[in-house]
BALOBA-1460 file (C-alpha; in Angstrom, 3 decimals):
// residues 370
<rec num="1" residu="x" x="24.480" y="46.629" z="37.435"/>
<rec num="2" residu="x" x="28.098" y="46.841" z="39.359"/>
<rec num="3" residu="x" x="30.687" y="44.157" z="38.477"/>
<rec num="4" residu="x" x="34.525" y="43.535" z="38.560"/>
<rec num="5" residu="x" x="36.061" y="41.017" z="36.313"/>
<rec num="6" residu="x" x="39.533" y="39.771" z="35.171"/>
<rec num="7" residu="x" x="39.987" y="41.343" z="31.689"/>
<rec num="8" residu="x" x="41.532" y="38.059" z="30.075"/>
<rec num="9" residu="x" x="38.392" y="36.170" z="31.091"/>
<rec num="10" residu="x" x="36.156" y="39.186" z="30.029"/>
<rec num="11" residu="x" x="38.131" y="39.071" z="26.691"/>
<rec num="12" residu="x" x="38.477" y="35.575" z="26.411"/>
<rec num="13" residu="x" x="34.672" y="35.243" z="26.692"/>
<rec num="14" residu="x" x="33.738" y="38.365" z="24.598"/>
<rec num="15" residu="x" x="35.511" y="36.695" z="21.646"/>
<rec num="16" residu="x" x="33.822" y="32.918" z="22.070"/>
<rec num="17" residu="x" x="30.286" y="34.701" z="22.008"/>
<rec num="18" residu="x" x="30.853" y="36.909" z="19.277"/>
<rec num="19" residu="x" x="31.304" y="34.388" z="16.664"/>
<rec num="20" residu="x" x="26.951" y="33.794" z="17.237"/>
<rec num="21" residu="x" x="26.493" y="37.572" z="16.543"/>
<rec num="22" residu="x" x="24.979" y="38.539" z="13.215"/>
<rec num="23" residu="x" x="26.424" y="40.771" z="10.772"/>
<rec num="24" residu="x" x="23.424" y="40.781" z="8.075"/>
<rec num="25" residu="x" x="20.451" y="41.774" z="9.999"/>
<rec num="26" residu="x" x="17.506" y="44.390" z="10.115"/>
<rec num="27" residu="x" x="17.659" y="43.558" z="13.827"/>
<rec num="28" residu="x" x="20.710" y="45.831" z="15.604"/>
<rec num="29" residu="x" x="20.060" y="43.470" z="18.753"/>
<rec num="30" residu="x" x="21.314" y="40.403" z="16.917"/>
<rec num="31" residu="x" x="24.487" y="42.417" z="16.747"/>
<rec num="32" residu="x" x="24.971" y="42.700" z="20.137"/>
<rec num="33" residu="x" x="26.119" y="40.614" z="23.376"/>
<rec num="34" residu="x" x="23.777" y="40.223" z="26.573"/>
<rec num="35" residu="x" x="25.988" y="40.571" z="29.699"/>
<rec num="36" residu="x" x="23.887" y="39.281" z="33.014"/>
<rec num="37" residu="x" x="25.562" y="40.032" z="36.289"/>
<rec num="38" residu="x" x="23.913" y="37.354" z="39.047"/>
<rec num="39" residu="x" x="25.495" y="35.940" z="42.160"/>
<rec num="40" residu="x" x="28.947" y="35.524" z="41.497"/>
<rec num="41" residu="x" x="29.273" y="35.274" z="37.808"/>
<rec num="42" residu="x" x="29.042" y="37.418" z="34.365"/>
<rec num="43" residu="x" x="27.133" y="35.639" z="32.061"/>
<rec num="44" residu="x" x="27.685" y="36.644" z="28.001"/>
<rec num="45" residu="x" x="25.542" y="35.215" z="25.419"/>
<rec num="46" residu="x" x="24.765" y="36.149" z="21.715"/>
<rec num="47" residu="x" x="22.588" y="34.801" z="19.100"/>
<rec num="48" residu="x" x="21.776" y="35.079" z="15.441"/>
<rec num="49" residu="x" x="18.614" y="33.507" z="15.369"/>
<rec num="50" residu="x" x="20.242" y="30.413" z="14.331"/>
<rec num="51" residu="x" x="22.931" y="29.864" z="16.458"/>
<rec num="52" residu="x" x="23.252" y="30.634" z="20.121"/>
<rec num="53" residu="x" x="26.948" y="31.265" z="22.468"/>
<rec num="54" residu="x" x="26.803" y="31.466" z="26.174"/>
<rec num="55" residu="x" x="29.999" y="31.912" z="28.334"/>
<rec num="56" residu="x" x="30.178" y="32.275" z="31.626"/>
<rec num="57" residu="x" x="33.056" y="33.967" z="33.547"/>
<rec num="58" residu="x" x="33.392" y="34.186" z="37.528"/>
<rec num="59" residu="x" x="32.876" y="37.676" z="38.757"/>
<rec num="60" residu="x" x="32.338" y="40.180" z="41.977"/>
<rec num="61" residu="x" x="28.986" y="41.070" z="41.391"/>
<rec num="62" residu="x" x="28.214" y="44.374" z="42.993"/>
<rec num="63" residu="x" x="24.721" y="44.898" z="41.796"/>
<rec num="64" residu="x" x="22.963" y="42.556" z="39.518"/>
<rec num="65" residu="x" x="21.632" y="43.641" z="36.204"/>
<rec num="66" residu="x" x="21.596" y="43.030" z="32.228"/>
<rec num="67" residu="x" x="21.976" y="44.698" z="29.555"/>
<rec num="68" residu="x" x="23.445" y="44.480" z="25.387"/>
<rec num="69" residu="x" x="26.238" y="45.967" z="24.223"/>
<rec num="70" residu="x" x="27.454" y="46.643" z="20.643"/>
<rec num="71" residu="x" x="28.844" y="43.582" z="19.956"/>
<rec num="72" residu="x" x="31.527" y="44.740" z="17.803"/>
<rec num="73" residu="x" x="32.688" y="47.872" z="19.537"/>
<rec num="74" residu="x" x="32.738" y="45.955" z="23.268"/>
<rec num="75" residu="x" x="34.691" y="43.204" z="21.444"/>
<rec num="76" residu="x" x="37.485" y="45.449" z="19.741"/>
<rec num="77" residu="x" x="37.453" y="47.863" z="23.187"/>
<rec num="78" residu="x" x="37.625" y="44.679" z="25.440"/>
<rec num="79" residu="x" x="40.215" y="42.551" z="23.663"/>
<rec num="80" residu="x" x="42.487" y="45.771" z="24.375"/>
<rec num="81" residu="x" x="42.509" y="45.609" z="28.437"/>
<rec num="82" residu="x" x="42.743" y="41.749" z="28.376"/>
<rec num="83" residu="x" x="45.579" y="42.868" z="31.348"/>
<rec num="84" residu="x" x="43.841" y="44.883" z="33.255"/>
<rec num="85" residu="x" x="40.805" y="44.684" z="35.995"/>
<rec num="86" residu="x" x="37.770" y="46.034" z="34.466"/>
<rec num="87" residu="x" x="34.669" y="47.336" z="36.377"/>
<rec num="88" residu="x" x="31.368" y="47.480" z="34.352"/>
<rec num="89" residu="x" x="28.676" y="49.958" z="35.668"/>
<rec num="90" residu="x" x="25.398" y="50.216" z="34.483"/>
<rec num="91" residu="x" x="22.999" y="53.723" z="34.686"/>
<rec num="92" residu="x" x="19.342" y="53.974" z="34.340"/>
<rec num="93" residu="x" x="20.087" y="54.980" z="31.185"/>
<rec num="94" residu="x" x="21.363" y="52.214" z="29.268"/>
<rec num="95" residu="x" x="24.856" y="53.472" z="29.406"/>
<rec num="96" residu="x" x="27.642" y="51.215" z="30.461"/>
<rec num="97" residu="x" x="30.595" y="52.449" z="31.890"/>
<rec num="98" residu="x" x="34.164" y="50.554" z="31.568"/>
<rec num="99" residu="x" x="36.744" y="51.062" z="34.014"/>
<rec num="100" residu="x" x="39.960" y="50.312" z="33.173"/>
<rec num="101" residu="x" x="43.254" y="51.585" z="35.743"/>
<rec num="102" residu="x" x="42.524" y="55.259" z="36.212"/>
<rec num="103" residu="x" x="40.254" y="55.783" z="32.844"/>
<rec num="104" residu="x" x="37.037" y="55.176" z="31.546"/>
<rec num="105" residu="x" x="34.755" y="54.271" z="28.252"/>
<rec num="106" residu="x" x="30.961" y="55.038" z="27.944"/>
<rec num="107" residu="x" x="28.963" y="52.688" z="25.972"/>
<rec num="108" residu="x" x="25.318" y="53.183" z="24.692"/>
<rec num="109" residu="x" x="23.445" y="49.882" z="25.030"/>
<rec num="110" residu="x" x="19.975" y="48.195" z="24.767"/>
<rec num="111" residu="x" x="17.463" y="46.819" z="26.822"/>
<rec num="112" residu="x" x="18.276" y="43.335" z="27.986"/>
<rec num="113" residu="x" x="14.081" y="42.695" z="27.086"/>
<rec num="114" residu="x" x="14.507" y="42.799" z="23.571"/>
<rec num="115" residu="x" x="17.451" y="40.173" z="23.330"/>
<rec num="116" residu="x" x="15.703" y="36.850" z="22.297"/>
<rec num="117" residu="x" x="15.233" y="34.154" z="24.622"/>
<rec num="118" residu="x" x="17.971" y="31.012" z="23.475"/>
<rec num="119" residu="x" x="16.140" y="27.698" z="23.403"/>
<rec num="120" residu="x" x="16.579" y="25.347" z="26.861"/>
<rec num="121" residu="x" x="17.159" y="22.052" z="26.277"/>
<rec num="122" residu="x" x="16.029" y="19.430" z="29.461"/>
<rec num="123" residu="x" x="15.214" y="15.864" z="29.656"/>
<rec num="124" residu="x" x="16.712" y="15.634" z="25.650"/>
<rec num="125" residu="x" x="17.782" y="12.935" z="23.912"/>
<rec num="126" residu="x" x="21.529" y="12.675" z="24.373"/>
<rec num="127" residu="x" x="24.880" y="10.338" z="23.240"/>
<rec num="128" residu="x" x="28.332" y="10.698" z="24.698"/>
<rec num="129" residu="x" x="31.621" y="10.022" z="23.074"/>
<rec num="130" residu="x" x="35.192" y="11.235" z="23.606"/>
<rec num="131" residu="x" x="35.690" y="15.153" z="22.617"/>
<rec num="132" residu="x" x="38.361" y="14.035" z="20.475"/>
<rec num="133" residu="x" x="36.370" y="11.711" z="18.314"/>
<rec num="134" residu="x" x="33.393" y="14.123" z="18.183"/>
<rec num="135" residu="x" x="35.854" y="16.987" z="16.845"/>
<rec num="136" residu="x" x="37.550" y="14.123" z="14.336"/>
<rec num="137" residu="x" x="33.928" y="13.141" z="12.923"/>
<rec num="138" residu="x" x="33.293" y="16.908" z="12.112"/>
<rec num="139" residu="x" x="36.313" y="18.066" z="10.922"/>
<rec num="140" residu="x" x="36.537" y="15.093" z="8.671"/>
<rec num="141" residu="x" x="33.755" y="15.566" z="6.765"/>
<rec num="142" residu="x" x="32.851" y="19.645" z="6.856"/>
<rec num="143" residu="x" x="34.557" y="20.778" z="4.014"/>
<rec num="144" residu="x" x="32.267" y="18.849" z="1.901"/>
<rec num="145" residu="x" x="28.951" y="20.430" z="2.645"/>
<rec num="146" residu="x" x="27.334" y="22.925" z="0.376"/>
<rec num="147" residu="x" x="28.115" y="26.586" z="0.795"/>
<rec num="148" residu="x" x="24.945" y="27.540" z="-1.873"/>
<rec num="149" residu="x" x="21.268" y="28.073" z="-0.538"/>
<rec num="150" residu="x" x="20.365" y="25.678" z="-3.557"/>
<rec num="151" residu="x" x="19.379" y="22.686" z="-0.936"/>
<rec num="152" residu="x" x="19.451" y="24.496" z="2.511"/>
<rec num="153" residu="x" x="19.350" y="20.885" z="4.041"/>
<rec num="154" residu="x" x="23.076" y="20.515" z="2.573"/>
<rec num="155" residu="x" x="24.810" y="23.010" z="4.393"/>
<rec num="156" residu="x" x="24.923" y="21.013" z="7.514"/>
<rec num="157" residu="x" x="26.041" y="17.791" z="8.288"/>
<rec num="158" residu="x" x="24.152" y="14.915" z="8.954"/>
<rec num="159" residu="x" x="24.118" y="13.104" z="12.481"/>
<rec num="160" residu="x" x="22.837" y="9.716" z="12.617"/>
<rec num="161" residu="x" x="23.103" y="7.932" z="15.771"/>
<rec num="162" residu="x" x="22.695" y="3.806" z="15.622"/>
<rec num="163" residu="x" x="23.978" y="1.018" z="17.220"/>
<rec num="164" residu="x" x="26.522" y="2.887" z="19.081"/>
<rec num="165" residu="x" x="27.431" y="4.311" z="16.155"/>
<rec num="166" residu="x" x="27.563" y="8.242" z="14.919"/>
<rec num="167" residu="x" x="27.783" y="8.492" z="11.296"/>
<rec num="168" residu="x" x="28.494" y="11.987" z="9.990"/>
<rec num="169" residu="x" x="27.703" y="12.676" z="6.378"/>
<rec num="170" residu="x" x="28.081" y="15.697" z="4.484"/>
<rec num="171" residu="x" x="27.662" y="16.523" z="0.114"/>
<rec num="172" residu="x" x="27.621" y="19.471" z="-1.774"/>
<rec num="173" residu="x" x="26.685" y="17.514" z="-4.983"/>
<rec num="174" residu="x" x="30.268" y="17.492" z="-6.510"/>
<rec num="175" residu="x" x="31.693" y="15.662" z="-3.080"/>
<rec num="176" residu="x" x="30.769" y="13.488" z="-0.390"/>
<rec num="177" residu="x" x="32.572" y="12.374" z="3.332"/>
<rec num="178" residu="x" x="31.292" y="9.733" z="5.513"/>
<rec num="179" residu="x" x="33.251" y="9.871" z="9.005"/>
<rec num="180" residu="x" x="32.050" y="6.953" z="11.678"/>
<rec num="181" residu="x" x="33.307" y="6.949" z="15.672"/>
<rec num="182" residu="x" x="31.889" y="4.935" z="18.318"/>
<rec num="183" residu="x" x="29.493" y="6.331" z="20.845"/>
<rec num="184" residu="x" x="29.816" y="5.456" z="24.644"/>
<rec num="185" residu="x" x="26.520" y="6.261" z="25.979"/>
<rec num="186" residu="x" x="23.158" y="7.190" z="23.396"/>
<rec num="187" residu="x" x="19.691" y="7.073" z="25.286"/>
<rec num="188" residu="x" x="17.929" y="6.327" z="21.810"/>
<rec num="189" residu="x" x="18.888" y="5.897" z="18.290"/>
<rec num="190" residu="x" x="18.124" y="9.529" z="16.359"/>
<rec num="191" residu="x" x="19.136" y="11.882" z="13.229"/>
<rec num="192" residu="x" x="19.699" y="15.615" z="13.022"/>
<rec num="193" residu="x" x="21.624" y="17.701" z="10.244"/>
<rec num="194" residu="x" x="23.340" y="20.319" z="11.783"/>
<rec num="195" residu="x" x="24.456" y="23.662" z="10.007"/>
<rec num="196" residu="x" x="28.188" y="23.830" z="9.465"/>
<rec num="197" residu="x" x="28.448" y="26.835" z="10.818"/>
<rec num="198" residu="x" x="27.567" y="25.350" z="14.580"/>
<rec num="199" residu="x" x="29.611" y="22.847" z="13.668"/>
<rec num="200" residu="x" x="32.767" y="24.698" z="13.253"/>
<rec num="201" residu="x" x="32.323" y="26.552" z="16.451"/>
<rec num="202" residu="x" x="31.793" y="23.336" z="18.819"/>
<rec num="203" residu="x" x="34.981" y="21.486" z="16.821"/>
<rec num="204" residu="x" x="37.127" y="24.663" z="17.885"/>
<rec num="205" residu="x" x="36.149" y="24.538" z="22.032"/>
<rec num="206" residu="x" x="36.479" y="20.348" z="21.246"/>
<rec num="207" residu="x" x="40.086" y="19.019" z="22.917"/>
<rec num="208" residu="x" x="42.098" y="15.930" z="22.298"/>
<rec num="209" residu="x" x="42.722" y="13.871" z="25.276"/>
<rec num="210" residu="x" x="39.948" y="11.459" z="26.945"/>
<rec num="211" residu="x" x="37.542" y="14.133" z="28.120"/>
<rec num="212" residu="x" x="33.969" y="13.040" z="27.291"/>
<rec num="213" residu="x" x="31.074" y="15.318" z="25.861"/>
<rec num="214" residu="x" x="27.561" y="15.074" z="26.503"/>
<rec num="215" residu="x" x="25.715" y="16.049" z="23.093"/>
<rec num="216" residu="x" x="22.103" y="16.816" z="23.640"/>
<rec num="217" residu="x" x="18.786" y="16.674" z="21.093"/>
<rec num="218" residu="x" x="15.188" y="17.871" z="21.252"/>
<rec num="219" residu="x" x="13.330" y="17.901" z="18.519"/>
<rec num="220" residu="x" x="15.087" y="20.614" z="15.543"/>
<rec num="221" residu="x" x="17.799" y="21.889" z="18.510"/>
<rec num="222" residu="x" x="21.168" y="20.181" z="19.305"/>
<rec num="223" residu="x" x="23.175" y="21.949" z="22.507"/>
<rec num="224" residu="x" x="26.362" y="20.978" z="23.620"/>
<rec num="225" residu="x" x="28.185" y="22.504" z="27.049"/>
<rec num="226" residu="x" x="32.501" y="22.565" z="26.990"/>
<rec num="227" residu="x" x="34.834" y="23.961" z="29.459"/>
<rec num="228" residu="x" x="31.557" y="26.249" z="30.559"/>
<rec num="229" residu="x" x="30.822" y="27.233" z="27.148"/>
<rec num="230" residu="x" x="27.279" y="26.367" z="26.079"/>
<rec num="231" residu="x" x="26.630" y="26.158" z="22.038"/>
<rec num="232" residu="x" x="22.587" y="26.019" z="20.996"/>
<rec num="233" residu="x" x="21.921" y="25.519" z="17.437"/>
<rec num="234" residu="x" x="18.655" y="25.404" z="15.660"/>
<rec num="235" residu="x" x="18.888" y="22.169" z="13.019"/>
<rec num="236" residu="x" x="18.162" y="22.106" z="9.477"/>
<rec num="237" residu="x" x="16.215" y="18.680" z="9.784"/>
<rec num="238" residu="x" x="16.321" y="15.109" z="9.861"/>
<rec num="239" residu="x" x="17.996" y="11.929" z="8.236"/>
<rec num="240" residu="x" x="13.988" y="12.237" z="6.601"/>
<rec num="241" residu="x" x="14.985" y="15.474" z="4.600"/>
<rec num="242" residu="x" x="18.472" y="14.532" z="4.043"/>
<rec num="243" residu="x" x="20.082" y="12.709" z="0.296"/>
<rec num="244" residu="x" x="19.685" y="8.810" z="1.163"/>
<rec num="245" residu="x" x="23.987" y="8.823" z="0.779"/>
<rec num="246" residu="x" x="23.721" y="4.924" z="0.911"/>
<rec num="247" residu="x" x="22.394" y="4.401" z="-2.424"/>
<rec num="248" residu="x" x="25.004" y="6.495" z="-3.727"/>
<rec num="249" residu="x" x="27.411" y="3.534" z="-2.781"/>
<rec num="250" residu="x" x="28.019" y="0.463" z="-5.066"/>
<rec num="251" residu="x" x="28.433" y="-2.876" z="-4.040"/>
<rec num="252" residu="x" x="31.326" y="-3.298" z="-6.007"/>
<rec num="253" residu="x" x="33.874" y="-1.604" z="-8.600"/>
<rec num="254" residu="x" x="35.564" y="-2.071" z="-12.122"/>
<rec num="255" residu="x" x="39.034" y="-0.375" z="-11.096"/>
<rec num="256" residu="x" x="40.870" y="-0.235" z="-7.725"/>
<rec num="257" residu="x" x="44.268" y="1.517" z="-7.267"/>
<rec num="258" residu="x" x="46.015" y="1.608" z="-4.621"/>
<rec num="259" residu="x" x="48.720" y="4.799" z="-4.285"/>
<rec num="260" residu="x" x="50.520" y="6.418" z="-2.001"/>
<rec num="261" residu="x" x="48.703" y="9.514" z="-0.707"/>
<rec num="262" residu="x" x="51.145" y="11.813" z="0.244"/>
<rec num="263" residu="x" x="52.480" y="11.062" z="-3.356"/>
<rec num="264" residu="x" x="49.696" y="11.862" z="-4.898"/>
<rec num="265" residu="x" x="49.041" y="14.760" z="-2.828"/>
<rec num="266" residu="x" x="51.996" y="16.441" z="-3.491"/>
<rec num="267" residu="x" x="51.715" y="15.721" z="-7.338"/>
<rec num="268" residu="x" x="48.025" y="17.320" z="-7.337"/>
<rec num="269" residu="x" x="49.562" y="20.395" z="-5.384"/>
<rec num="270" residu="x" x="52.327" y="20.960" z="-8.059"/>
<rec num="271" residu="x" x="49.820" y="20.362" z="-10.998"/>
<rec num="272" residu="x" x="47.273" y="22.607" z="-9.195"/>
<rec num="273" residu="x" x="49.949" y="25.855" z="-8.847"/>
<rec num="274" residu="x" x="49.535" y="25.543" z="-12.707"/>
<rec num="275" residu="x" x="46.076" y="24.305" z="-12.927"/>
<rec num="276" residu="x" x="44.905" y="27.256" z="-11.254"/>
<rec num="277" residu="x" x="46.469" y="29.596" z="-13.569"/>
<rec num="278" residu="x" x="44.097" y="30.830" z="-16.148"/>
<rec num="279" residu="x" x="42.863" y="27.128" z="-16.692"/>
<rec num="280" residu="x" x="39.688" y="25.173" z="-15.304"/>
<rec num="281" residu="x" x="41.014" y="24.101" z="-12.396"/>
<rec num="282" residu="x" x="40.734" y="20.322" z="-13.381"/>
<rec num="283" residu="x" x="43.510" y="17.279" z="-13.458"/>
<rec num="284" residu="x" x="43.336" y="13.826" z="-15.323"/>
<rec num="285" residu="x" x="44.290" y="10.725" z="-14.520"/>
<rec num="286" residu="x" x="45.459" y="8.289" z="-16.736"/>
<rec num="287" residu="x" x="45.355" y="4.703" z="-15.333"/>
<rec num="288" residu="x" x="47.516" y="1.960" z="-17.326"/>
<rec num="289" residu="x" x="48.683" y="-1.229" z="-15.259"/>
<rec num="290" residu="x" x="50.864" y="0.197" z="-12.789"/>
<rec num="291" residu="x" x="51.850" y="3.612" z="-13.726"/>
<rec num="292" residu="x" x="48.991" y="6.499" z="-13.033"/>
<rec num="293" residu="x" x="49.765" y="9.491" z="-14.837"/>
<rec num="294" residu="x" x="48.369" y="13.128" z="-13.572"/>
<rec num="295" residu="x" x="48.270" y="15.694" z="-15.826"/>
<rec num="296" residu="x" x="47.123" y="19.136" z="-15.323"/>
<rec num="297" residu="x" x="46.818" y="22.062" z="-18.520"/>
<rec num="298" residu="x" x="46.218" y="25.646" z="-18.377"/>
<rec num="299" residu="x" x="46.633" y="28.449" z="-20.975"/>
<rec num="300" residu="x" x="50.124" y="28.876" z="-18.805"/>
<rec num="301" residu="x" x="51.284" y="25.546" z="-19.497"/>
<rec num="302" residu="x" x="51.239" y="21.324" z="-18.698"/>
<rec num="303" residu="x" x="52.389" y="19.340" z="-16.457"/>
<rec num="304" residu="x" x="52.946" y="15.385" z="-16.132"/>
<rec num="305" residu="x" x="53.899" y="13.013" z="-13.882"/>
<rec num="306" residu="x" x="54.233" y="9.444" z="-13.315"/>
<rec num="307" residu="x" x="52.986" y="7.696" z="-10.502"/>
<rec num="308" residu="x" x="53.522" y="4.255" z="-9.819"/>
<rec num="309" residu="x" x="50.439" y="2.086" z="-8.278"/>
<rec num="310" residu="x" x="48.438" y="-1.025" z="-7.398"/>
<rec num="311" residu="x" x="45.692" y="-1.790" z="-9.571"/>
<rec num="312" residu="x" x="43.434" y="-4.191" z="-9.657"/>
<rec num="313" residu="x" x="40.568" y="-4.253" z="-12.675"/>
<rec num="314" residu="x" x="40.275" y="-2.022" z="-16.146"/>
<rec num="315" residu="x" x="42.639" y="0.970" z="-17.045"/>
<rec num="316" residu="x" x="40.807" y="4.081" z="-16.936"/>
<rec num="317" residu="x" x="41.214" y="8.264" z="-18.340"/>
<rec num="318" residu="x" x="39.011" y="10.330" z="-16.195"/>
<rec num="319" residu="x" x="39.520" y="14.064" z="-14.806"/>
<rec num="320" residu="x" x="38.458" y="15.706" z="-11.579"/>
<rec num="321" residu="x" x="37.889" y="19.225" z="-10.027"/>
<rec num="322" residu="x" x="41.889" y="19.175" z="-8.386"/>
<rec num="323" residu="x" x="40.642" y="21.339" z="-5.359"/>
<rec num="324" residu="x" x="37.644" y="18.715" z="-4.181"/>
<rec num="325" residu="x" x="40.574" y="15.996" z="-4.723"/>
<rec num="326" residu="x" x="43.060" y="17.532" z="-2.729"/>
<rec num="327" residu="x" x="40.181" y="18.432" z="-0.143"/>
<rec num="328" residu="x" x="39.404" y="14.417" z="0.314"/>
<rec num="329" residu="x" x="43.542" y="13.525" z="0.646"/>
<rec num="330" residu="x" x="44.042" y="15.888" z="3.323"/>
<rec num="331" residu="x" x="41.210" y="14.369" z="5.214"/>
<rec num="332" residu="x" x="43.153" y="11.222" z="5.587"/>
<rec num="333" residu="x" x="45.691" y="10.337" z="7.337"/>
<rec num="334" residu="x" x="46.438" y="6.671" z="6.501"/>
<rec num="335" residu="x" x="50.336" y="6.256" z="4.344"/>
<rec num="336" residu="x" x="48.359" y="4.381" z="1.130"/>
<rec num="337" residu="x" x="44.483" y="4.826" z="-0.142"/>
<rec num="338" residu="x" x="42.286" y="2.890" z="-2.401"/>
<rec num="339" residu="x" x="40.861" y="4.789" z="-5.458"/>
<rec num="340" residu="x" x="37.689" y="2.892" z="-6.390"/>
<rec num="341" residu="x" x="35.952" y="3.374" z="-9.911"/>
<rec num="342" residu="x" x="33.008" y="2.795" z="-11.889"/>
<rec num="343" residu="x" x="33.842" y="3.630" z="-15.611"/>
<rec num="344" residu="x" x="34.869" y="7.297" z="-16.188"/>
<rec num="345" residu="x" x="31.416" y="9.089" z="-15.958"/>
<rec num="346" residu="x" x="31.008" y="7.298" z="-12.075"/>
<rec num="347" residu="x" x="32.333" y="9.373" z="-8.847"/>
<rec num="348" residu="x" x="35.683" y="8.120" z="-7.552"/>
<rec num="349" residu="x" x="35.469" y="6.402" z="-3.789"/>
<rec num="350" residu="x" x="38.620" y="7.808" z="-1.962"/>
<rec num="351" residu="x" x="39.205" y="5.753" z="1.152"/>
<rec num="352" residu="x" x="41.774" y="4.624" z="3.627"/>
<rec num="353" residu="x" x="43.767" y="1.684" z="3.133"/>
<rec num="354" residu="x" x="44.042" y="1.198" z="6.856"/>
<rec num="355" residu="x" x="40.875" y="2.372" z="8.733"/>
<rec num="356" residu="x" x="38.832" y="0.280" z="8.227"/>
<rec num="357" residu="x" x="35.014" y="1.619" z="7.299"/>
<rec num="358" residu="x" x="35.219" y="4.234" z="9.135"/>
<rec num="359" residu="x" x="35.893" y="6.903" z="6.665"/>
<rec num="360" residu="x" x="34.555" y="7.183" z="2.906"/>
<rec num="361" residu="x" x="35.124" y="10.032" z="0.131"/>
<rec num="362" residu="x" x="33.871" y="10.968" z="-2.989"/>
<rec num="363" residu="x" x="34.634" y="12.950" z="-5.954"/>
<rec num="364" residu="x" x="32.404" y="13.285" z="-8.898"/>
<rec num="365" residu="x" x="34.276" y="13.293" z="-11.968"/>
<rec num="366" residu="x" x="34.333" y="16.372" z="-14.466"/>
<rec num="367" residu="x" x="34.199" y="16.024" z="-18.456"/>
<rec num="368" residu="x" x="37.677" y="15.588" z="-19.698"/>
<rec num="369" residu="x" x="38.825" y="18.411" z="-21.723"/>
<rec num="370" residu="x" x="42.707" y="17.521" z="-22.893"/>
């Protein structure tokens, strides 16, 4: 193998694929990043078994050829010469040398052979919707899945697609986030939970703007393809294997404030600076006609305040986990939101005040302790 490449596309590339390398394995080749040279590009690609990146970057290809380098080491090396031209040369014995200016690195590598094939999805299932809107419909509802191996199937987020619809639903147990967008094009209505982790990758290559995005399913694998960047991710399941969220829902509620949520977002962050010091980490709210008050203890001190609301239905005391609150408010971005409540053992419903259905949070309650 004989190529020359632009150094910010090498680097640029080298640190999208990366992020699919793994870091906990008895297999050194899932630590590595397969460089193909072929016609006139330089394709990278790594995989953790799991989760699969492939880049590829234009390039004079000399002599064609593969091979894997330490992942790590070409990354840190690489991310260096981001300025320069770089020639990669590869010898009969797995060593590839870097040419950089008028110096050069030698890199032991491994056999291309040994690299696992990543899954090729054809003839799949697919929807399309605006980049935008799929990025909004992930990052709205991420931070809620479970980061425990407890329930495997909860540390991804569900996709159901129906009626033109894509629902994305995500619980850890504690919280829950429903985020709905419209779908332009779906060839057939479908479910698939997808691990957070691929998740997070595909919202960071996602732009805003009206570009479109073709997502594509077969079977337990969901691939999407951005700005030349392919993303294959093995799924956790289906709709089948996921909580059935819906019956979590009630029909209807015995107290409904509505409150300003940058209000109450900035009282939760005051009370949490406290909260947070030597004390659980909780907050109660005390809801009487139209004054909510939030107060926070720790072994460090209290603190009150006085918030004034809408409420329509029964006063209420009940206490929450201030982090998971906080967590919901920030995924909002409506002026006001309705607080909906069941009695003071019942999860809180969080939602907008002006968008419509589209977007539902929960909070399970914690036992009040002051």
């Amino acid at each position: 193998m004989r190529v020359f490449c632009e150094g910010v596309e090498l680097s640029n590339a080298v640190m999208t694929v990366i992020k699919a390398t793994s870091s906990k394995t008895t297999n050194p080749i899932l630590e590595g990043i397969k460089l193909v040279a072929e016609d006139e590009w330089l394709t990278l690609s790594a995989t953790d078994g799991e989760l699969a990146i492939e880049k590829k970057i234009p390039a004079d290809v000399k002599l064609s050829g593969e091979i894997v380098v330490p992942g790590k080491l070409f990354s840190e090396f690489v991310k260096k010469l981001s300025s320069e031209q770089i020639q990669l040369i590869l010898d009969e014995k797995n060593q590839l040398k870097i040419k950089y200016t008028d110096s050069e690195l030698f890199i032991q590598c491994q056999s291309a052979s040994e690299f696992p094939s990543i899954k090729q999805i054809e003839n799949a299932q697919f929807f399309t919707m605006k980049q935008t809107e799929l990025k909004d419909v992930i990052d709205r509802t991420i931070f809620s899945v479970a980061t425990d191996d407890t329930r495997p199937v909860l540390k991804g987020c569900l996709f159901e697609q129906d009626k033109n619809i894509l629902t994305s639903v995500a619980l850890d147990g504690f919280r829950l986030a429903i985020a709905k967008k419209r779908i332009k094009e779906c060839s057939a209505e479908s479910s698939i939970i997808v691990p957070a982790r691929s998740l997070s990758e595909i919202s960071k290559l996602l732009v805003d703007g009206e570009q479109d995005i073709r997502v594509l399913i077969e079977r337990n694998y969901m691939m999407v393809i951005v700005d030349g960047t392919k993303i294959v991710t093995r799924c956790l399941g289906t709709k089948d294997d996921f909580i059935n969220y819906k019956q979590i829902i009630p029909s209807s509620f015995a107290s409904t404030v509505t409150i300003s949520k940058s209000q109450l977002l900035s009282t939760l962050e005051r009370a949490s600076i406290l909260s947070h010091v030597g004390g659980d980490n909780s907050v109660k709210f005390e809801i009487e006609g139209n004054i909510m008050k939030v107060t926070a203890k720790s072994e460090a001190g209290t603190v009150t305040e006085n918030i004034t609301i809408s409420l329509v239905g029964e006063d209420l005391s009940i206490a929450f986990n201030i982090s998971f609150f906080m967590d919901c408010l920030r995924n909002i971005q409506s002026d006001y939101v309705m607080l909906k409540f069941n009695g003071q053992v019942n999860p809180c419903f969080i939602l907008p005040n002006d968008e419509g259905d589209e977007y539902v949070f929960l909070v399970s309650p914690i036992r009040q302790v002051y």
